[in-house]
C-alpha positions in Angstrom: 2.0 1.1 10.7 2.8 2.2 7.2 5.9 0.1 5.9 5.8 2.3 2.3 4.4 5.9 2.3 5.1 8.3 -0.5 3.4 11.8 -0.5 2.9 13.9 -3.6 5.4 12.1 -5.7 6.0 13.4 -8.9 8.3 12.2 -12.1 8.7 14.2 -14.5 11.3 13.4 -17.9 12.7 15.8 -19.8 12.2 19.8 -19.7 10.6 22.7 -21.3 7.9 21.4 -24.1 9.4 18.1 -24.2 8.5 17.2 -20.7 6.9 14.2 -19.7 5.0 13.6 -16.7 5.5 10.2 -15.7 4.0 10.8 -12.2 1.7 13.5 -11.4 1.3 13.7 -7.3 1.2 10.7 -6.6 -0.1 9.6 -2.8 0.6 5.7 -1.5 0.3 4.3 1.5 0.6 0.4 2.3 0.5 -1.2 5.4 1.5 -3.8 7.0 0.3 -7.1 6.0 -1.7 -5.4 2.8 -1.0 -7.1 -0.6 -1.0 -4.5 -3.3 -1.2 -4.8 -7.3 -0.3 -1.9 -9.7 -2.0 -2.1 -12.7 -2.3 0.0 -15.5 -2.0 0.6 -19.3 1.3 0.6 -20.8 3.1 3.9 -20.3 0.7 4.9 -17.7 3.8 5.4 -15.0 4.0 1.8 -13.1 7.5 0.9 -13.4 8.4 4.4 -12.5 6.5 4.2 -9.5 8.0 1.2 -8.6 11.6 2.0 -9.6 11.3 5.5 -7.1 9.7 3.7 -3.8 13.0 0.7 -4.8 15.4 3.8 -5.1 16.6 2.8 -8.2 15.3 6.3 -9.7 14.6 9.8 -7.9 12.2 11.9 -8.3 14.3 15.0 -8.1 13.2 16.2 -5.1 14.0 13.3 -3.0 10.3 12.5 -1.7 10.1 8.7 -2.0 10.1 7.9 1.4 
């Protein structure tokens, strides 16, 4: 049983040629009793992918599950 699932999450700040992709896609599934680490470079996207599966952002379109 999944207790986090996101499908095809994507983040995306600002518009036109300014626009940043912060998430590009992004699949995640963890399931019970998993530990999980999110690593990455600076500015690679982590705190955003945290801060959408928390709620405390959106993605736009709603998808974080």
């Amino acid at each position: 049983m999944s207790i986090v699932q996101v499908e095809n999450l994507t983040k995306i700040y600002g518009s036109g040629e300014t626009a940043i992709t912060a998430l590009d896609h992004v699949n995640l599934r963890v399931e019970a009793n998993e530990f999980v680490a999110v690593m990455g470079p600076s500015g690679c996207g982590k705190s955003t992918l945290l801060h959408l599966i928390g709620g405390l952002d959106r993605d736009g379109r709603q998808c974080a599950d």
